[in-house]
N, C-alpha and C positions, 0 to 999 in steps of 0.2 A: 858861309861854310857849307860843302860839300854835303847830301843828305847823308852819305854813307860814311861819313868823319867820326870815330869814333873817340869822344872825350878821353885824354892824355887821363889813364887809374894809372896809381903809384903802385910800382910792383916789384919786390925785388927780385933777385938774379936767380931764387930758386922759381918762384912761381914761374916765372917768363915763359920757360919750354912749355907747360902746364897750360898757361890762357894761349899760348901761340897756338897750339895743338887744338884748341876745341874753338878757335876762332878757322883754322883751317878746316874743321867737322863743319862747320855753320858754314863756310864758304863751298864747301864742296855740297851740305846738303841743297843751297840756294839751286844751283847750275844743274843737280838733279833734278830739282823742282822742275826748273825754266827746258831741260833738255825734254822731259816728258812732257809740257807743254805743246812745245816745240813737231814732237812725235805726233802727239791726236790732233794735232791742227793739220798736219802732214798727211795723216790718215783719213780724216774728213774729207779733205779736198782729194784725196785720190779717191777714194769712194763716190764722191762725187762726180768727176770725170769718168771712173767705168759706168757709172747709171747712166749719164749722159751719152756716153760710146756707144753702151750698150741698147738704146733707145734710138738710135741715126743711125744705127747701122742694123738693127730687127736682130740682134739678139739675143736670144732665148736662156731664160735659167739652165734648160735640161741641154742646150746647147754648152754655156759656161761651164758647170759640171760635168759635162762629158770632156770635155778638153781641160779639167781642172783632175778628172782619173787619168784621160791618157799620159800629162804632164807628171803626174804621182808614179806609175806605171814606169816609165823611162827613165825614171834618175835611176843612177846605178846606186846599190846598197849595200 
């Protein structure tokens, strides 16, 4: 049996919309769980490659921040 098989509960025809409804809440909060996951491991490894970039190619904080104001500067508002 499947881990995620959940045992056949007797339920009649009023409950049914009622567990269907908070079995969709658990399944959507799962995929939230897993999408934020998903996000900071994503984040790590880009953080990771700018430290790196930024280390091979000399870099500077006061250099990223000056192209992180003129970048801010240029979008239109």
């Amino acid at each position: 049996m499947p881990a995620n098989a959940r045992p056949a509960l007797p339920i009649d025809d009023h409950e049914a919309p009622v567990v269907r409804a908070i079995h969709a809440t658990e399944r959507q909060a799962q995929r939230a769980r897993r999408a934020e996951t998903a996000r900071l491991r994503q984040r790590a490894a880009l953080l990771d490659l700018l430290a790196q970039t930024m280390v091979e190619l000399h870099i500077s904080m006061s250099e990223l921040n000056a192209a992180r104001r003129a970048r801010e500067a240029s979008k239109p508002k």
